[in-house]
N, CA, C and O of each residue as an XYZ file, in Angstrom:
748
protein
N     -11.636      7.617    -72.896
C     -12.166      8.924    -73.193
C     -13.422      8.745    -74.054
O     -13.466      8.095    -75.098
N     -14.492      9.439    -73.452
C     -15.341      9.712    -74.494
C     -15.923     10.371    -75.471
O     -16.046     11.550    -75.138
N     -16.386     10.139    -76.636
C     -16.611     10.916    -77.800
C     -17.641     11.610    -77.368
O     -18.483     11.013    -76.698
N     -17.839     13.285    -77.702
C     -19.152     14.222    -77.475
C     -19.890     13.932    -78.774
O     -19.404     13.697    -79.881
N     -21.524     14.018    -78.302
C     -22.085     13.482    -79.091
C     -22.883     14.935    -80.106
O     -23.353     15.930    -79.555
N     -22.872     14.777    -81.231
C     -23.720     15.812    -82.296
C     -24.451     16.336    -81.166
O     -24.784     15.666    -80.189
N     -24.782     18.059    -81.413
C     -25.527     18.505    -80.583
C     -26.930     18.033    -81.173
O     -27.739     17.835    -80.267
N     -27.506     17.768    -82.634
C     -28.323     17.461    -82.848
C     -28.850     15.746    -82.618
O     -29.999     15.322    -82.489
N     -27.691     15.075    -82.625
C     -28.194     13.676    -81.822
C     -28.243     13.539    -80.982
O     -28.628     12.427    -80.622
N     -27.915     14.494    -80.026
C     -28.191     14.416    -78.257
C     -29.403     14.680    -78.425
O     -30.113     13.746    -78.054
N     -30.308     16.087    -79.070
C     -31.224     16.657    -78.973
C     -32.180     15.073    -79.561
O     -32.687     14.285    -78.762
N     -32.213     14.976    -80.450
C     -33.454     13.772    -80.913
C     -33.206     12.467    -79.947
O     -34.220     11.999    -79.428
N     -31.998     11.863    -79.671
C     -32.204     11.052    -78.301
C     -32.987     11.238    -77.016
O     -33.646     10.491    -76.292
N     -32.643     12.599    -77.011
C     -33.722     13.339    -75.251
C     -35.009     13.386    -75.709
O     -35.912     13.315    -74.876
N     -35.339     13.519    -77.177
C     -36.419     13.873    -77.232
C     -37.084     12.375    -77.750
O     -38.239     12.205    -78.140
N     -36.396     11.719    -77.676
C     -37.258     10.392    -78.162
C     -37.433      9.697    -76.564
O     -38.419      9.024    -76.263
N     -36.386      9.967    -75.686
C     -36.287      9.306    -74.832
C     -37.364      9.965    -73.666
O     -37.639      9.208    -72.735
N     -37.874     11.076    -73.661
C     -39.022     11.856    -73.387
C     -39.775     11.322    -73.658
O     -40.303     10.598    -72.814
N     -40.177     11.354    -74.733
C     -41.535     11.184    -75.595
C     -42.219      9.729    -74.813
O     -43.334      9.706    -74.291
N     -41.217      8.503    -74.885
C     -41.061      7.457    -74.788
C     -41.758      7.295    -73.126
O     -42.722      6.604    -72.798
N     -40.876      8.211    -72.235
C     -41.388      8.257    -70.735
C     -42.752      8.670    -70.847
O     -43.527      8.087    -70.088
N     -43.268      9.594    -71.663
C     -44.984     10.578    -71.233
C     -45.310      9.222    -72.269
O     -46.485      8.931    -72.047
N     -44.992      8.693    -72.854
C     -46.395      7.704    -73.346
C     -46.393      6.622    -72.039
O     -47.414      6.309    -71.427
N     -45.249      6.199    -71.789
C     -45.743      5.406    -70.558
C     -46.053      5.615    -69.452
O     -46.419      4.646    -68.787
N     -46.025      6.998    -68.813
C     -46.457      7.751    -67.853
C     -48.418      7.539    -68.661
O     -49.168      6.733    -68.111
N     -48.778      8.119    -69.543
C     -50.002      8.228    -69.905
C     -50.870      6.762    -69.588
O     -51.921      6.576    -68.976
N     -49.905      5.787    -70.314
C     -50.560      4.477    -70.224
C     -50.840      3.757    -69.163
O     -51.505      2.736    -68.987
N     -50.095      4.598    -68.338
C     -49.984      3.533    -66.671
C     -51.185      4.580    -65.504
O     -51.818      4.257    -64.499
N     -51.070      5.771    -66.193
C     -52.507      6.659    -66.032
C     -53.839      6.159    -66.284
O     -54.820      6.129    -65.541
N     -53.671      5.734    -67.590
C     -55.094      5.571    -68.257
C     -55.478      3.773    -67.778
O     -56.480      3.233    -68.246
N     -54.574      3.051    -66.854
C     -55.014      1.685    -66.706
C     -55.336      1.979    -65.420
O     -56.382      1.492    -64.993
N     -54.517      2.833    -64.524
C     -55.210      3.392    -62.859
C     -56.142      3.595    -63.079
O     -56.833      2.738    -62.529
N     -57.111      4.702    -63.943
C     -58.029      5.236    -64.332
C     -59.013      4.452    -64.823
O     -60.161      4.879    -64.707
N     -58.821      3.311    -65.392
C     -59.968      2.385    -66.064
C     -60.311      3.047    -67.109
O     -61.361      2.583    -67.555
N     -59.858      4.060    -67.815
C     -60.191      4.720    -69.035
C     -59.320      3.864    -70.415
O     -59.425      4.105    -71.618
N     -58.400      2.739    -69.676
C     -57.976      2.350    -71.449
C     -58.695      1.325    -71.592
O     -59.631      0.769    -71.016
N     -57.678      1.113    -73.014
C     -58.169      0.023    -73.592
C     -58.941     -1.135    -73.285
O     -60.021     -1.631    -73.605
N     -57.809     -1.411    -72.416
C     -58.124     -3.035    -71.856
C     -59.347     -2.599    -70.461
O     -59.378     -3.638    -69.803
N     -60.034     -1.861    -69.970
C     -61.447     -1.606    -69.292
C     -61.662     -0.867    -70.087
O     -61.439     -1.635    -71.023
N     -61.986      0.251    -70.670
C     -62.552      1.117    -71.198
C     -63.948      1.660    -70.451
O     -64.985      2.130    -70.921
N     -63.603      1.445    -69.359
C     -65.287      1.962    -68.695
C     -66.065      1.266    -68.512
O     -66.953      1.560    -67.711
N     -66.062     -0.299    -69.364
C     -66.732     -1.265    -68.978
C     -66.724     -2.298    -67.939
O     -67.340     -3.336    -68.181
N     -66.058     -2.157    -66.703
C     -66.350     -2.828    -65.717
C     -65.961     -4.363    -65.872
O     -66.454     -5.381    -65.388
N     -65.335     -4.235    -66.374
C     -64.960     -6.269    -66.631
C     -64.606     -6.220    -65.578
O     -65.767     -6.161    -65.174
N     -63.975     -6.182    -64.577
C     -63.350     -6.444    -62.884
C     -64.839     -6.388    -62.248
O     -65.005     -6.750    -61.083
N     -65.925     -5.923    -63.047
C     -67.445     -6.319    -61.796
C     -68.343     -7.142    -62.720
O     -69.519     -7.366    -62.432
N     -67.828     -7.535    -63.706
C     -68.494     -8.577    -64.535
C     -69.688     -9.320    -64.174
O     -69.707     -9.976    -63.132
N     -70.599     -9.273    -64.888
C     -71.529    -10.290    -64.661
C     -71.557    -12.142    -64.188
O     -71.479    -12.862    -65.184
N     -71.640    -12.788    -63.041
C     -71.021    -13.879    -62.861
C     -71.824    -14.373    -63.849
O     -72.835    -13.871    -64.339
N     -71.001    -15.932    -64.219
C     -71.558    -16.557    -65.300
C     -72.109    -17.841    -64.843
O     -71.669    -18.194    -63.749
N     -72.674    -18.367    -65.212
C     -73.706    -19.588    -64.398
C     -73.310    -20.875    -65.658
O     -73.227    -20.773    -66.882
N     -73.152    -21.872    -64.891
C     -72.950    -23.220    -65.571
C     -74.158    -23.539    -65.969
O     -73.784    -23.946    -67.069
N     -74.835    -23.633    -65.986
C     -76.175    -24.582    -66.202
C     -76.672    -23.705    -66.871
O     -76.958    -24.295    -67.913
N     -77.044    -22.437    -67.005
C     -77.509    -21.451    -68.136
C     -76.336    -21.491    -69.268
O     -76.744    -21.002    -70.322
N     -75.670    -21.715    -69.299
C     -74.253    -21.558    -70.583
C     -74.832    -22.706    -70.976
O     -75.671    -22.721    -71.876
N     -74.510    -23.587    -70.450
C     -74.746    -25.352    -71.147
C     -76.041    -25.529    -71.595
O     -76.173    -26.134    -72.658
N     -77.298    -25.023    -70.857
C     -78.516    -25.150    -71.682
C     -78.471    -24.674    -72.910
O     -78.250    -25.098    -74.045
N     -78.847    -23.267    -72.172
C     -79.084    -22.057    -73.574
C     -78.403    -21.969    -75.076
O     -78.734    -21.691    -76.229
N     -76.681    -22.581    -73.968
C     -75.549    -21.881    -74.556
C     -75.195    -23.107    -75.787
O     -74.304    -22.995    -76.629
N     -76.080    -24.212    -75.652
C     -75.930    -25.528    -76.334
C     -76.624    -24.911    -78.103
O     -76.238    -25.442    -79.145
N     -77.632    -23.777    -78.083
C     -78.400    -23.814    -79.118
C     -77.817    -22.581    -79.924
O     -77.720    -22.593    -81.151
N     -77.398    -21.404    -79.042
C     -76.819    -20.002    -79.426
C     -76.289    -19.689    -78.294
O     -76.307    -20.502    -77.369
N     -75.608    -18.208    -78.134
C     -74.630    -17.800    -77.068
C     -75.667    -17.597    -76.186
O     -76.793    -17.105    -76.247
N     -74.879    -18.184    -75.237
C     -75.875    -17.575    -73.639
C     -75.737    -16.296    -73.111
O     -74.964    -15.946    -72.220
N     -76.725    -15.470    -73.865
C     -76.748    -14.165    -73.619
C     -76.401    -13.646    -72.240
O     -76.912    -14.262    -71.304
N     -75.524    -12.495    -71.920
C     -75.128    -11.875    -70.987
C     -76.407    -11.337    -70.057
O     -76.946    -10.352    -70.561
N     -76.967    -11.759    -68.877
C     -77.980    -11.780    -68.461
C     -78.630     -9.902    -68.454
O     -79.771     -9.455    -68.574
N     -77.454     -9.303    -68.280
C     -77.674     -7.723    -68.274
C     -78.207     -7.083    -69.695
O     -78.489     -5.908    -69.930
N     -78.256     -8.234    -70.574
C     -78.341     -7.583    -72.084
C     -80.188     -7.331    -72.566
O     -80.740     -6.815    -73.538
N     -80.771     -8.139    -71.054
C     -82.116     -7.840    -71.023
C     -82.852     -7.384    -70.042
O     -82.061     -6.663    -69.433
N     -84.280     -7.319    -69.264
C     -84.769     -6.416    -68.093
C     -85.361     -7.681    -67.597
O     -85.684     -8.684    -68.234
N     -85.457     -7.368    -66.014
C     -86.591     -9.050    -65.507
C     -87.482     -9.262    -66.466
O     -87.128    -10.098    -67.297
N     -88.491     -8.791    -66.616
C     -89.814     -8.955    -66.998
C     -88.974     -9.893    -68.952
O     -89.021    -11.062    -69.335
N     -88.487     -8.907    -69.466
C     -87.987    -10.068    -70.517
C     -88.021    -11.325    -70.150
O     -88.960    -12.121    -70.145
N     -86.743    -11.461    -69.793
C     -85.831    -13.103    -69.314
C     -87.227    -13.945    -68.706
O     -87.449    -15.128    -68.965
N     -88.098    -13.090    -67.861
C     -89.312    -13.980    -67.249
C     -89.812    -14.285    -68.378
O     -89.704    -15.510    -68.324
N     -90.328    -14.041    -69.458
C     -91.429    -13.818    -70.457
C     -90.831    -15.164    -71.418
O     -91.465    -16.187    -71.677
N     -89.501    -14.847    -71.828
C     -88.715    -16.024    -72.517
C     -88.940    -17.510    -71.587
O     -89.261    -18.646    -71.936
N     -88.652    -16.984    -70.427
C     -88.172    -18.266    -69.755
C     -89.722    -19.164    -69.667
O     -89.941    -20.214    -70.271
N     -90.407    -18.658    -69.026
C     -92.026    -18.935    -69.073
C     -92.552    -20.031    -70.047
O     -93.301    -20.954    -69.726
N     -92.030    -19.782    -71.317
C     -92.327    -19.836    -72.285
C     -91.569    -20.628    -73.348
O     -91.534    -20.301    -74.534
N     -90.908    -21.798    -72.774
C     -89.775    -22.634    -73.324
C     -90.281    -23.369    -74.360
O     -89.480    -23.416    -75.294
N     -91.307    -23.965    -74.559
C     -91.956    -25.101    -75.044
C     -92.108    -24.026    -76.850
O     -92.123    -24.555    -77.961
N     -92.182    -22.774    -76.618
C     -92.339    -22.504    -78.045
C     -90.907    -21.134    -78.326
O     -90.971    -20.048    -78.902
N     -90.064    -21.638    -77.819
C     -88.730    -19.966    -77.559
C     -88.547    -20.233    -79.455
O     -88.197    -21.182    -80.156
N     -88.874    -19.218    -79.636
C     -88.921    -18.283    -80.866
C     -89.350    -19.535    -82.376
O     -88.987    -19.415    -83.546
N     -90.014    -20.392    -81.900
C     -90.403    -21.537    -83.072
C     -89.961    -22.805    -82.742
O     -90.368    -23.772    -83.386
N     -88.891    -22.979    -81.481
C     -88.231    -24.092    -81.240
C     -88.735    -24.743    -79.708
O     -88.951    -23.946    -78.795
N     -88.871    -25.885    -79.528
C     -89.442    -26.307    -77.834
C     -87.810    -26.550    -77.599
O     -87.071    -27.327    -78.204
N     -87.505    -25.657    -76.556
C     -86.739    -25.433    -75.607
C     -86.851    -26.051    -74.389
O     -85.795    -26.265    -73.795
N     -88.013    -26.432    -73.807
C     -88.635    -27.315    -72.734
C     -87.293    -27.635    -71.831
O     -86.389    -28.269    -72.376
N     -87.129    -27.170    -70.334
C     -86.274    -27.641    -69.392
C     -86.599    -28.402    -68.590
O     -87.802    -28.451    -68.843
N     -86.444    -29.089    -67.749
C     -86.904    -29.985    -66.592
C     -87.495    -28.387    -65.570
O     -86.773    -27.424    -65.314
N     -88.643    -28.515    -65.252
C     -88.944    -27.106    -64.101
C     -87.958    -26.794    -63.126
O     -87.625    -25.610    -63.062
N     -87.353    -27.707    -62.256
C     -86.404    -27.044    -61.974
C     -85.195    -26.268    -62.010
O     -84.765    -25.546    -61.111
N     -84.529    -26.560    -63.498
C     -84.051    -26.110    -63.880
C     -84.055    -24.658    -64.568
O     -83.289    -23.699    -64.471
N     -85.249    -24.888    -65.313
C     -85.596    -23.653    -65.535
C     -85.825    -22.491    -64.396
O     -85.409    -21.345    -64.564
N     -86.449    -22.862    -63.356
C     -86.211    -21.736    -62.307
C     -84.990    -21.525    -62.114
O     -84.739    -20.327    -62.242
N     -84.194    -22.082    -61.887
C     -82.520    -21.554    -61.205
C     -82.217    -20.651    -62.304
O     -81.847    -19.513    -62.015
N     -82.350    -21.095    -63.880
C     -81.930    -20.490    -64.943
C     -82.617    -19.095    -64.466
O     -81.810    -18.300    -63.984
N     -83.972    -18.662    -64.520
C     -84.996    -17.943    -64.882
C     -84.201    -16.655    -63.530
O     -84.146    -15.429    -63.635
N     -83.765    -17.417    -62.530
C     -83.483    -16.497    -61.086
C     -82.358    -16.068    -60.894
O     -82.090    -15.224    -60.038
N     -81.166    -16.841    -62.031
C     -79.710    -16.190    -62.442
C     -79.735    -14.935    -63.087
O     -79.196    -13.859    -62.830
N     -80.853    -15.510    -64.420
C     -81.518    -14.282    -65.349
C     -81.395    -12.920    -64.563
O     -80.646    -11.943    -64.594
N     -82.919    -13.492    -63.564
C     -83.747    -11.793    -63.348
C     -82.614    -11.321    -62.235
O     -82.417    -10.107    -62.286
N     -82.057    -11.815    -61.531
C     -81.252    -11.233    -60.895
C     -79.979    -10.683    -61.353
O     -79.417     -9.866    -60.624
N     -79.531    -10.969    -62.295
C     -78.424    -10.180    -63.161
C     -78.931     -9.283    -64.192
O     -78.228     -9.101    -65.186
N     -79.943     -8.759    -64.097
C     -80.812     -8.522    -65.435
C     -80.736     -7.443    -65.110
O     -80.620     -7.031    -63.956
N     -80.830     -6.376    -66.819
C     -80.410     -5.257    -66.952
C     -80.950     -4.124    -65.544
O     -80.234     -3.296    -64.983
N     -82.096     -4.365    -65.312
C     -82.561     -3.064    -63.976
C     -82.109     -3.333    -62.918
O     -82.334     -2.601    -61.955
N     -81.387     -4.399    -62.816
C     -81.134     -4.753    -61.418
C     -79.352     -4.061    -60.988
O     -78.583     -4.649    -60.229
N     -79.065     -2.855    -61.628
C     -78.081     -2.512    -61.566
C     -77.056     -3.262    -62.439
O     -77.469     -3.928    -63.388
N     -75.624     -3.181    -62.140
C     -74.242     -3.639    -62.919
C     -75.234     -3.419    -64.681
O     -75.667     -4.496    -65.091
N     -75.542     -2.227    -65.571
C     -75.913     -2.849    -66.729
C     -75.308     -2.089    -67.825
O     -75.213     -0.867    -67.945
N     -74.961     -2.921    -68.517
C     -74.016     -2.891    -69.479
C     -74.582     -1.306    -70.524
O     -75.745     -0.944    -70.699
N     -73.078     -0.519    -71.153
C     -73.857      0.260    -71.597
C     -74.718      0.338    -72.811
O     -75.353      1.279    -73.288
N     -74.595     -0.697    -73.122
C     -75.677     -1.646    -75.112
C     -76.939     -1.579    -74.316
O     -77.832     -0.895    -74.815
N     -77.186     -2.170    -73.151
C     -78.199     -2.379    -72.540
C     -79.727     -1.247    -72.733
O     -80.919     -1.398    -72.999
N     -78.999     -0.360    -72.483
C     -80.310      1.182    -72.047
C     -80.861      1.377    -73.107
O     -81.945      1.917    -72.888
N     -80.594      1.137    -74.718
C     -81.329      1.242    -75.653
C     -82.894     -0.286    -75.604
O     -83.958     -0.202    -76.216
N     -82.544     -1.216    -74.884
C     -83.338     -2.609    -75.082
C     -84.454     -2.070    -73.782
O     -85.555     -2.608    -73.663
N     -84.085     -1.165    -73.034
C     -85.468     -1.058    -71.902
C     -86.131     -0.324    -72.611
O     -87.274     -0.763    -72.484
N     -86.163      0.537    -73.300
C     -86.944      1.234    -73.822
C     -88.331      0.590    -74.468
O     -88.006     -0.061    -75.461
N     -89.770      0.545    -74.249
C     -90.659      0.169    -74.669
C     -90.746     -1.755    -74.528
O     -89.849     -2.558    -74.270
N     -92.116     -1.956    -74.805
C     -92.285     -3.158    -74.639
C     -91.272     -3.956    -76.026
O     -90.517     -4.851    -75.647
N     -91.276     -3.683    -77.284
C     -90.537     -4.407    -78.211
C     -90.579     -5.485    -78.010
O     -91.164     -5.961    -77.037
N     -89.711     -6.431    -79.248
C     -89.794     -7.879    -78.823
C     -88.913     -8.398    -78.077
O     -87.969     -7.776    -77.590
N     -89.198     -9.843    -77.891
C     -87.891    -10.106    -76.669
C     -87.072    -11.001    -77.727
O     -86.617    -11.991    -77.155
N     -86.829    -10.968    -78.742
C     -85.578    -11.446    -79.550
C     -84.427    -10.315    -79.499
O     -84.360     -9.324    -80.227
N     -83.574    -10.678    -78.512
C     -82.503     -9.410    -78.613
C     -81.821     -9.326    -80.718
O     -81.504     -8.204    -81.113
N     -81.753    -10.012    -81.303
C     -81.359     -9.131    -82.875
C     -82.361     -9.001    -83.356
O     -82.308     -9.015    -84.586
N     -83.734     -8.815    -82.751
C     -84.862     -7.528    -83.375
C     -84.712     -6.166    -83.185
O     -84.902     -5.219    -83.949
N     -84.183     -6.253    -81.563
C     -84.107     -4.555    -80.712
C     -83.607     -3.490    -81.863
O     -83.058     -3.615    -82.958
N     -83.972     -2.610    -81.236
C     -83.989     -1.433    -82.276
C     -82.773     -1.339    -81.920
O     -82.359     -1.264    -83.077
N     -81.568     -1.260    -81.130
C     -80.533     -0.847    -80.483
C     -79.602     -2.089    -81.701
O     -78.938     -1.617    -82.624
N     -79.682     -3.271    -81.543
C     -79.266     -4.543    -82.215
C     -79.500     -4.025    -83.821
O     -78.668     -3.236    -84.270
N     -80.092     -4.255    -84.277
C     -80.855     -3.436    -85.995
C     -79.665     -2.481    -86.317
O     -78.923     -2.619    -87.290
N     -79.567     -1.437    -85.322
C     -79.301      0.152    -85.583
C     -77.357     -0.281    -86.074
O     -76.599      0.101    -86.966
N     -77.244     -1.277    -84.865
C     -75.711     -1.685    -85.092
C     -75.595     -2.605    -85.910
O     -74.418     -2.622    -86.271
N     -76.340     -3.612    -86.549
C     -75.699     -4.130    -87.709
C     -76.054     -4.565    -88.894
O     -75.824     -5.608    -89.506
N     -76.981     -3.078    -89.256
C     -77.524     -2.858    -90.253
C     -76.660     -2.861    -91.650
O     -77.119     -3.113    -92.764
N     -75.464     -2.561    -91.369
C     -74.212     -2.402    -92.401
C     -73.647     -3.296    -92.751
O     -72.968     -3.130    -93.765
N     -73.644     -4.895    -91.991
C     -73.065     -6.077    -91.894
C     -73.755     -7.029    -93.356
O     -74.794     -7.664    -93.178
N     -73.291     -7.035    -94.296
C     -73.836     -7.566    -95.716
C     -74.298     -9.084    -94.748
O     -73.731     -9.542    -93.756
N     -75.479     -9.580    -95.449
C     -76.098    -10.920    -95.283
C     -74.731    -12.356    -95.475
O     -74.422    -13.290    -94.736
N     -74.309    -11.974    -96.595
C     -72.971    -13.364    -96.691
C     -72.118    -13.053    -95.611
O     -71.364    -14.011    -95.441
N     -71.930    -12.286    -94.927
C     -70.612    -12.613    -93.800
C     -71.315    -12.905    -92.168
O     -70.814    -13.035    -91.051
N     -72.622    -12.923    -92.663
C     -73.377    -13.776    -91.122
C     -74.100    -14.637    -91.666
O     -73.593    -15.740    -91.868
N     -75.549    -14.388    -92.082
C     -76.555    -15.800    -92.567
C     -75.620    -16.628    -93.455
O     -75.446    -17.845    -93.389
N     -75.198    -15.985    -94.077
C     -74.542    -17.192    -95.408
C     -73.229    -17.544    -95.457
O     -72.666    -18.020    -96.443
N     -72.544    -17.223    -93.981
C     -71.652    -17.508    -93.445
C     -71.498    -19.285    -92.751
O     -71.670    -19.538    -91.558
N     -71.251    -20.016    -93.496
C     -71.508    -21.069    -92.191
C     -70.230    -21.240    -90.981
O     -70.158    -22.263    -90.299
N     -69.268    -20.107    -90.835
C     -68.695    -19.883    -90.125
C     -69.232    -19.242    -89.157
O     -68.749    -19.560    -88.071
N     -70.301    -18.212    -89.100
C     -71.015    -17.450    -88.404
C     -72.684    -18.439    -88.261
O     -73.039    -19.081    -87.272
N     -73.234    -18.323    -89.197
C     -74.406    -19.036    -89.146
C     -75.882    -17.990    -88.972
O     -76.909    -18.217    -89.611
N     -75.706    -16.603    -87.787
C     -76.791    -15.986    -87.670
C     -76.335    -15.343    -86.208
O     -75.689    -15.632    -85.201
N     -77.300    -14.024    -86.923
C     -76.752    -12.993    -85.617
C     -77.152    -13.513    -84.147
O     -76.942    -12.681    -83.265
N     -77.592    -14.517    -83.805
C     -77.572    -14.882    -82.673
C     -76.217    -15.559    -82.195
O     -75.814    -15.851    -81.069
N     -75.753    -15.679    -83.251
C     -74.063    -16.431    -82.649
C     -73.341    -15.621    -82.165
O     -72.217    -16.122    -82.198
N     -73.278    -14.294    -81.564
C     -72.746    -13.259    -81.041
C     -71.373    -13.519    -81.187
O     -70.664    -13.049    -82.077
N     -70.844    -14.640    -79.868
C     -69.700    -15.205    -80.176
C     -68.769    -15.257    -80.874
O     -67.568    -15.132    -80.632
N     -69.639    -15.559    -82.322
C     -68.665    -16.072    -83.593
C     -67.589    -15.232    -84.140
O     -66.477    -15.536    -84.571
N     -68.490    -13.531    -83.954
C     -67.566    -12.606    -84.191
C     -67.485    -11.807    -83.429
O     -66.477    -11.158    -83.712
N     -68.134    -11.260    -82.232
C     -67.420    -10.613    -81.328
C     -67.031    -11.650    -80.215
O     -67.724    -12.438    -79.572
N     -65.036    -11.251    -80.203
C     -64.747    -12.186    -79.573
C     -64.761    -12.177    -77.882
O     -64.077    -12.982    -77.251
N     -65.820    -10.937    -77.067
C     -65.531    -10.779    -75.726
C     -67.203    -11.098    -75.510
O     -67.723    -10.940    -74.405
N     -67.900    -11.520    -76.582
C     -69.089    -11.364    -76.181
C     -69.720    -11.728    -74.801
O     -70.396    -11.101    -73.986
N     -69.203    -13.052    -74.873
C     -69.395    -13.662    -73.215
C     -69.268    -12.841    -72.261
O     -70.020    -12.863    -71.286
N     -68.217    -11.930    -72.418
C     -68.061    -10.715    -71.013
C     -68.817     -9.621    -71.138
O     -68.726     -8.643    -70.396
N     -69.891     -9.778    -72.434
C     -70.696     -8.634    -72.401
C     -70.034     -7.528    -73.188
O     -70.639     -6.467    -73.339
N     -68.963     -7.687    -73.642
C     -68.223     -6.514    -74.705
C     -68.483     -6.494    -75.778
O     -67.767     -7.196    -76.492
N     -69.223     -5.976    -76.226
C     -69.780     -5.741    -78.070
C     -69.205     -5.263    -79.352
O     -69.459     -5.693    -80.477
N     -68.308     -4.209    -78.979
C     -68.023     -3.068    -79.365
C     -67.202     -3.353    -80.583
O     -66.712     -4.445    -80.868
N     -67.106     -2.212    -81.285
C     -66.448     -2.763    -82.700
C     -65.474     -3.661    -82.743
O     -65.373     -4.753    -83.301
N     -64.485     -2.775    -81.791
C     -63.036     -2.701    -81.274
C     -62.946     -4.816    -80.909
O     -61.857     -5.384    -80.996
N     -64.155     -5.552    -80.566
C     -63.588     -6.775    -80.584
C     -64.193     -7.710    -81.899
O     -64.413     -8.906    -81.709
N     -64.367     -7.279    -82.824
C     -64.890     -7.729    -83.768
C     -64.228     -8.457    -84.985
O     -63.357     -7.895    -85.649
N     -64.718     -9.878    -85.292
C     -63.457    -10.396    -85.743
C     -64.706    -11.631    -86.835
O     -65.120    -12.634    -86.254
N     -65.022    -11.450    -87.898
C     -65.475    -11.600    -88.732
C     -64.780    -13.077    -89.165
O     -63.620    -13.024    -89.572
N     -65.410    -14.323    -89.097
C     -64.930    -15.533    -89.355
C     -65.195    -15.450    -90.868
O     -66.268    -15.180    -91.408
N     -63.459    -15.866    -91.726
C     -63.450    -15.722    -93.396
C     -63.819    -13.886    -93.531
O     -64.368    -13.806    -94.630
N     -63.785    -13.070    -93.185
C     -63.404    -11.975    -93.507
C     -62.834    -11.286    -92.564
O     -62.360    -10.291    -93.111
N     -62.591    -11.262    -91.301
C     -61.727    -10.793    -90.847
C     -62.123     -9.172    -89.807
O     -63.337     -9.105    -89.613
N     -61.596     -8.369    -89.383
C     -61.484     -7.136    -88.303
C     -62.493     -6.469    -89.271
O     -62.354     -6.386    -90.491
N     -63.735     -5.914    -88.388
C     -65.195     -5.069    -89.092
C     -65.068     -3.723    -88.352
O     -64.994     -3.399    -87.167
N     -65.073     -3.110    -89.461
C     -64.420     -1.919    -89.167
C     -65.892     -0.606    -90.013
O     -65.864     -0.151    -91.156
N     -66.745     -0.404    -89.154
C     -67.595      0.414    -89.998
C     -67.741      1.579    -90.212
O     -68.588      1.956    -91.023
């Protein structure tokens, strides 16, 4: 025989056991949808392909920027121009540098798939150091100097990497931000 249960513990069981179904009804919504978390609208399932020989060059000195994070005419202008890339001779064997230069412009921000950080960097000629862009500045203007330059865990905002941990896939966003010796940046 069984015991009847409190009318008020039946009631908070149904209602937990409800509650419990519409959050996972929601969640299994919002991953059909590409609206959660894990896509959030950003297209990681059409990702930018990633190229061996541009990672290992580039990627030997700072992160090998996500090719969409700039416009052809950039990536041409950099690439062109190895022997002096931002104070340092970068110098590739020529062939190499073309394959690099044609991974670039062809994944590059106008050429469609572009990321949404991107649309602030077409704007105007500016420089082609992506942490000059006014878009780059605007976001981590708040970030104190000791937890990047004087970080030698970080080293300098070109290490993208160091603390955002999806950078490679082109994900920026607060939400993956992970501060080496201080920890989740929360602004």
């Amino acid at each position: 025989m069984t015991k009847q249960a409190h009318p008020i513990s039946w009631f908070l069981g149904s209602s937990l056991t409800a509650a419990a179904l519409a959050i996972g009804v929601i969640g299994i919504c919002l991953t059909l949808t590409g609206t959660g978390y894990a896509d959030d609208g950003r297209g990681l399932s059409r990702a930018i392909p990633q190229n061996a020989e541009y990672t290992a060059e580039c990627g030997s000195c700072h992160m090998a920027y996500p090719a969409n994070l700039l416009p052809a005419d950039k990536w041409r202008a950099i690439t062109t121009n190895l022997e002096n890339h931002f104070g340092d001779n970068a110098s590739l064997d020529p062939q190499v540098t073309a394959r690099i230069e044609e991974y670039l412009v062809q994944h590059a921000a106008q050429n469609g798939k572009v990321m949404k950080n991107s649309t602030p960097l077409l704007a105007g000629a500016g420089p082609q150091k992506i942490t000059e862009q006014a878009f780059f500045i605007r976001k981590h203007d708040e970030i104190p100097r000791r937890m990047v330059q004087d970080n030698p865990k970080v080293g300098s905002f070109s290490q993208c990497s160091n603390c955002h941990n999806l950078a490679e896939k082109g994900i920026f966003d607060e939400d993956t931000v992970n501060i080496p010796g201080f920890g989740r940046w929360d602004d």
